[in-house]
C-alpha positions in Angstrom: -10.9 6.3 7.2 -10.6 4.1 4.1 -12.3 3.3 0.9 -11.9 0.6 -1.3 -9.9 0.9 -4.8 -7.3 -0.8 -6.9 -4.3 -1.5 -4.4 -1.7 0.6 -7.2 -3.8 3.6 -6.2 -1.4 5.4 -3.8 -2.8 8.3 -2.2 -3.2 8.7 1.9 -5.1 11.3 3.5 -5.1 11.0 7.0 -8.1 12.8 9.2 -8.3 13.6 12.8 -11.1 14.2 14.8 -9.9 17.8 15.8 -11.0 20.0 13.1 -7.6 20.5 11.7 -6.9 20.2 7.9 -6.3 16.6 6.5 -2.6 15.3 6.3 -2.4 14.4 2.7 0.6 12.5 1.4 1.2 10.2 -2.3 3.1 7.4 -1.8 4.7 5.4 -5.3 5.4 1.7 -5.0 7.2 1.6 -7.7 7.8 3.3 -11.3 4.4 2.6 -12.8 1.8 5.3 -14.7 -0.8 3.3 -13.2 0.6 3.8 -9.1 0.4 7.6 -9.4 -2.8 10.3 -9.8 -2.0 13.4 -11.7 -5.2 15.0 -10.1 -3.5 15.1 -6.3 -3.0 19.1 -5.5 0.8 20.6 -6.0 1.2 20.8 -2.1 0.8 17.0 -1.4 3.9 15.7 -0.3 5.6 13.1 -2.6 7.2 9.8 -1.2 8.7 7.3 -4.1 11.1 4.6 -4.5 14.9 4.7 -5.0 15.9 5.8 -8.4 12.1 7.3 -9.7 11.8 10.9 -9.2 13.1 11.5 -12.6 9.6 10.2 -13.4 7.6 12.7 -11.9 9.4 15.9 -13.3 7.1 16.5 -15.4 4.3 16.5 -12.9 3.0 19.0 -10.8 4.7 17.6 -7.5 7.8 19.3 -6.3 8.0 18.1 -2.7 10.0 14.4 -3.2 11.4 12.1 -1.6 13.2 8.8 -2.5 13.5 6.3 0.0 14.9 2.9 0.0 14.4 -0.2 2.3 14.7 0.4 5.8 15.0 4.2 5.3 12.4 6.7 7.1 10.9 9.7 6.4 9.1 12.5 8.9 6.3 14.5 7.3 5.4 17.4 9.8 2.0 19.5 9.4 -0.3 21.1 11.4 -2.1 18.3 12.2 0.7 16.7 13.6 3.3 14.4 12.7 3.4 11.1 10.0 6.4 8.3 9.6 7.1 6.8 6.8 8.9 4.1 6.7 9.7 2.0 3.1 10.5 -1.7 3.7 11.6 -4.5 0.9 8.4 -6.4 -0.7 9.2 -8.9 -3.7 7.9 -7.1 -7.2 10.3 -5.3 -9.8 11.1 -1.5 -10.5 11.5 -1.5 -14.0 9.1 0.4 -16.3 11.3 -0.6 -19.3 14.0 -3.7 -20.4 16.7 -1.2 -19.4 15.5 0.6 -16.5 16.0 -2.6 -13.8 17.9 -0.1 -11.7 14.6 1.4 -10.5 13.3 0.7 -6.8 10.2 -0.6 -5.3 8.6 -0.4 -1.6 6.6 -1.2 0.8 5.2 1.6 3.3 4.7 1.3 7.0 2.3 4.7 7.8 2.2 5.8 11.8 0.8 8.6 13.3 -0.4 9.2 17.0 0.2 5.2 18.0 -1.5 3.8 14.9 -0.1 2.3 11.6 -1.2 1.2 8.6 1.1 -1.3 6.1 0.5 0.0 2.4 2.3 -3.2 0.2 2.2 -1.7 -2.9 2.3 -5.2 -5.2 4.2 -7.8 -4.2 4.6 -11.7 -4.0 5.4 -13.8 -0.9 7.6 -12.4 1.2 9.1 -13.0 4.9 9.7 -9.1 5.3 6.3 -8.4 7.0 7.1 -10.1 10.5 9.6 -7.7 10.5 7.6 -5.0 10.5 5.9 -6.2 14.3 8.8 -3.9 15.7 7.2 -0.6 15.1 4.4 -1.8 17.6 0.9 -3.2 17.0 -0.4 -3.2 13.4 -4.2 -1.7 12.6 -4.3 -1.9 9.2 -2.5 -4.2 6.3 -3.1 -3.1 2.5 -2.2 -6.1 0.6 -2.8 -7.1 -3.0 -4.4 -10.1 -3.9 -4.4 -10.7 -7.4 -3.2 -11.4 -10.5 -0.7 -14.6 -9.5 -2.1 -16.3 -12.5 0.3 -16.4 -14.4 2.4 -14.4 -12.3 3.0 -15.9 -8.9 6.5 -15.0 -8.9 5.3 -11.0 -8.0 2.0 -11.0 -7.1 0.8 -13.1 -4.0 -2.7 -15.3 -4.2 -4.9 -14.5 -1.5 -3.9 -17.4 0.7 -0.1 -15.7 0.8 -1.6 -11.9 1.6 -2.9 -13.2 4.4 0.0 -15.1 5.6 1.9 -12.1 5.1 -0.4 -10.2 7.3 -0.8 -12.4 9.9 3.5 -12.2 10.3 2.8 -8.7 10.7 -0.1 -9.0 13.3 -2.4 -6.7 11.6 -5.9 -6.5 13.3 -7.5 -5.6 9.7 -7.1 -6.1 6.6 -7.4 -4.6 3.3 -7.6 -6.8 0.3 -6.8 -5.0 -3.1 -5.5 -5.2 -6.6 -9.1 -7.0 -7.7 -12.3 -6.5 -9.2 -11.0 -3.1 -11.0 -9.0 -4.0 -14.2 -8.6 -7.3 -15.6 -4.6 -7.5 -15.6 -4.2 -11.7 -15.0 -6.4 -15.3 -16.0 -7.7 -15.9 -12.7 -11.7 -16.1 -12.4 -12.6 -12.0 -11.7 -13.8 -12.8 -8.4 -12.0 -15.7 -7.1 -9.3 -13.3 -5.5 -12.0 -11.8 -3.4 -13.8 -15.3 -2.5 -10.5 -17.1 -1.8 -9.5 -14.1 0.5 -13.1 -14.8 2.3 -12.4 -18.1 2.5 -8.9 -17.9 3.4 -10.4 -15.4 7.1 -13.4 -17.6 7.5 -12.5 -17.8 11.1 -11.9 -14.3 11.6 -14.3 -12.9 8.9 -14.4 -9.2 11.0 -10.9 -8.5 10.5 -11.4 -8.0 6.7 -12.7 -4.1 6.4 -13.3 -4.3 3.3 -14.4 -6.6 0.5 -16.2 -4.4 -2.4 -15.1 -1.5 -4.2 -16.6 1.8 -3.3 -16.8 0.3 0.4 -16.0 2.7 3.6 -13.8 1.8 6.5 -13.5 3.3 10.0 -10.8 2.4 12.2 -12.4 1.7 15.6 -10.9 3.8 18.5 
């Protein structure tokens, strides 16, 4: 299950249909206040970019773990098993001028056959066909706004779905839109070009408002 929000938002709570407890895990992008929520509980598992963990000593998490591109990570709980694999997307680390040795990610999520692509921010980038090796896609998180001015780390929606479609992602999750107003585009022209840019395949988008509710089909 998913629900519409701001793409930096960066918790995943995964739930099965077995009665066990949910398998909660907070994923960073990249070294930004605005990518983390101090109110996830102390036992939520922490996965970050290369060189950012010095950021989050001062938080409540103590479970973390830095990974870099192509480096993978098993979460075990009682529910089961989660991968996590990080992957190279085209943003910036640095939270400061002097701080450009920070990483960034991209996150591939599988559990039990299914996976999920969490983007993080990013502009065009070839590194999603890649990620067709890990088996079929069911869900792509991609951002969609603020190119304008800033094409050079944020993709338009025209690009997010490009970059999806190299993945072969049956849905799609449009975000980064309609939330704060971080770029000069029109506030809804993100969302309308994304429509526009799927008019053929209009049911593949799960979600298009904020507050919206997705349920992966079986």
């Amino acid at each position: 299950m998913a629900r519409a929000l701001h793409s930096a938002h960066q918790f995943f709570r995964c739930h099965n249909t077995h009665g066990s407890r949910p398998f909660s895990a907070c994923r960073n992008s990249f070294a930004r206040h605005h990518h983390r929520s101090e109110t996830t509980d102390r036992t939520t598992r922490v996965i970050t970019a290369c060189a950012t963990s010095d950021l989050l000593k001062r938080t409540r998490f103590s479970n973390i773990t830095e990974l870099d591109w192509g480096e993978t990570k098993i979460l075990s709980a009682a529910a089961g098993e989660m991968l996590i694999a990080a992957f190279p997307v085209k943003h910036w680390g640095a939270r400061t001028q002097r701080d450009t040795h920070r990483g960034y990610n991209g996150y591939l999520i599988e559990r039990r056959e299914r996976r999920i692509i969490f983007a993080g921010d990013t502009a065009m980038t070839e590194s999603f066909a890649a990620l067709r090796r890990h088996g079929p896609i069911d869900v792509a998180i991609v951002p969609i706004s603020a190119y304008n001015p800033w094409i050079q780390s944020h993709s338009t929606p025209e690009q997010a779905v490009q970059m999806v479609n190299a993945a072969g992602a049956r849905f799609v999750v449009p975000v980064h839109h309609q939330t704060f107003r971080l770029s000069f585009e029109p506030f809804r022209e993100p969302i309308e070009r994304f429509e526009a840019a799927l008019s053929e395949t209009p049911d593949r988008i799960a979600l298009r408002e904020i507050g919206e509710t997705f349920v992966l089909p079986l």
